[in-house]
C-alpha positions as CSV (number, residue, x, y, z in Angstrom):
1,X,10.4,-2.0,14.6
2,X,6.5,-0.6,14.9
3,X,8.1,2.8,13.6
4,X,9.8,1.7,10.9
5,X,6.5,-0.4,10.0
6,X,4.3,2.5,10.8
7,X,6.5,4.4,8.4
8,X,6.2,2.0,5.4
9,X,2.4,1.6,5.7
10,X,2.1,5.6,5.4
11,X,4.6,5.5,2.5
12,X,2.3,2.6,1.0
13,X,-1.2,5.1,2.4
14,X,1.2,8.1,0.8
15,X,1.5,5.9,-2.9
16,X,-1.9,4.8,-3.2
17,X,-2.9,9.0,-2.6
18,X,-0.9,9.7,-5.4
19,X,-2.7,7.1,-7.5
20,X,-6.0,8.8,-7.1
21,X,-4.7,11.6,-8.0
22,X,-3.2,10.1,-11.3
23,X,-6.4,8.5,-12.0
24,X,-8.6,10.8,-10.8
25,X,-7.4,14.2,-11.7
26,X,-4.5,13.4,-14.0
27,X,-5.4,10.5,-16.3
28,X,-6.1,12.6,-19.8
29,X,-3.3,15.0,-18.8
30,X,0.2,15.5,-20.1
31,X,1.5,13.7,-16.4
32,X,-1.0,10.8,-16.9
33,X,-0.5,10.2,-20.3
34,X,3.2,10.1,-19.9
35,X,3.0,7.9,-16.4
36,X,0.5,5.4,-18.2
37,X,1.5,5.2,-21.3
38,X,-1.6,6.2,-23.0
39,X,-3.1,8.3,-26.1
40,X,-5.4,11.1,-25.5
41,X,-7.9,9.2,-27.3
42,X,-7.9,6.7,-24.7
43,X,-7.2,8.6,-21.7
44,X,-10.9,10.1,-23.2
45,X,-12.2,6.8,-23.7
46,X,-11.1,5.5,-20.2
47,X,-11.3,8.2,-17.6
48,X,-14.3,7.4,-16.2
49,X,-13.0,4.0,-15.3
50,X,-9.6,5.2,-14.2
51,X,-11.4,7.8,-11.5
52,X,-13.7,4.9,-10.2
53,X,-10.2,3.1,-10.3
54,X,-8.3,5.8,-8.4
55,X,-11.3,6.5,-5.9
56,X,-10.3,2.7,-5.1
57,X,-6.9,3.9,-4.4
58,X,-8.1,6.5,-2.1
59,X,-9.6,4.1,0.1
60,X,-7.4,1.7,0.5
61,X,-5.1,5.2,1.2
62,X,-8.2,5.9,3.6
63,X,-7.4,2.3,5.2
64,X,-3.9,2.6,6.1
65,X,-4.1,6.5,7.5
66,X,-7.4,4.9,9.5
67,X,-5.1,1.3,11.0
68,X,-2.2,4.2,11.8
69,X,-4.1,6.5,13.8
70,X,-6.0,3.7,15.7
71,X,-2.5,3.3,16.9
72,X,-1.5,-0.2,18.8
73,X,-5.2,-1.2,18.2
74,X,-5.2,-0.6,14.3
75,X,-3.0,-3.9,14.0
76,X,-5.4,-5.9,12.5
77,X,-7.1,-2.6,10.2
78,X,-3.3,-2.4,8.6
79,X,-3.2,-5.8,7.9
80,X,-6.6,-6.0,5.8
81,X,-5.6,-3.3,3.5
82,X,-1.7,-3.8,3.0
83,X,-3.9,-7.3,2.2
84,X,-6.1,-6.0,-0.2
85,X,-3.5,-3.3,-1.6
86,X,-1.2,-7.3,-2.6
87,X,-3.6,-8.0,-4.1
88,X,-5.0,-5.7,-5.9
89,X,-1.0,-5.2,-7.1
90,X,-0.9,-9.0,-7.9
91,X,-4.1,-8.5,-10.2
92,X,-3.3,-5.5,-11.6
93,X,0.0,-7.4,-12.9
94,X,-1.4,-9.9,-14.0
95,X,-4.1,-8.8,-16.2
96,X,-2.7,-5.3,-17.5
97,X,1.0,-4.4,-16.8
98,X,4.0,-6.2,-14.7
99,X,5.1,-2.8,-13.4
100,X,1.9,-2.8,-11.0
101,X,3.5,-5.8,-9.0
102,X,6.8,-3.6,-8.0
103,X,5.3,-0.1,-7.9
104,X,2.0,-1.0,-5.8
105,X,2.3,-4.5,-4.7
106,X,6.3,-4.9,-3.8
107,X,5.6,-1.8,-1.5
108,X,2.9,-3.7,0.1
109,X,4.1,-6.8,0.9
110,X,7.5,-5.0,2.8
111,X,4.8,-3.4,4.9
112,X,3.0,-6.0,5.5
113,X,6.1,-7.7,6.9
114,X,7.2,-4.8,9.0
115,X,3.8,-4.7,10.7
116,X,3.8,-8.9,11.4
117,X,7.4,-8.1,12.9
118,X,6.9,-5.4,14.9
């Protein structure tokens, strides 16, 4: 059981590394605009916000790589951010697209169990 949990917190560290990079590097680009639905105007408009938003990402990323090298001591590091990654996925639904709660927070929470299982 703590490999298949260690497994799904690295998928959910892997996810949130591919978020910065979406937000950070690929927001006003053809891959961003398609993945977010957005016009170059506003991926102009916005990508300051989104690479503060996707430096976010990379922490929480940071987090979970952090809780899984600690090893059988990073028990209570994975929890926090699998945590803070709910509910920054419950949030993110609730106040700009449903999507968010089964791409980023859906991810999270089968994580989270793994890790209170195992």
């Amino acid at each position: 059981m703590k490999l298949a949990a260690d497994i799904a917190v690295a998928a959910v560290a892997l996810l949130h590394a591919y978020f910065l990079v979406l937000e950070m590097f690929l927001w006003d680009k053809p891959r961003g605009l398609r993945t977010f639905g957005l016009t170059p105007e506003f991926a102009a408009a916005s990508k300051s916000l989104a690479a503060n938003q996707g430096l976010y990402n990379g922490f929480l990323a940071a987090g979970l790589l952090w809780g899984l090298w600690l090893g059988g001591g990073g028990a209570a590091i994975k929890i926090f951010f699998l945590a803070c990654v709910i509910v920054a996925g419950v949030f993110g639904a609730a106040t700009a697209s449903t999507k968010i709660l089964w791409v980023q927070a859906l991810p999270g929470v089968a994580a989270l169990a793994l890790v209170l299982l195992a």
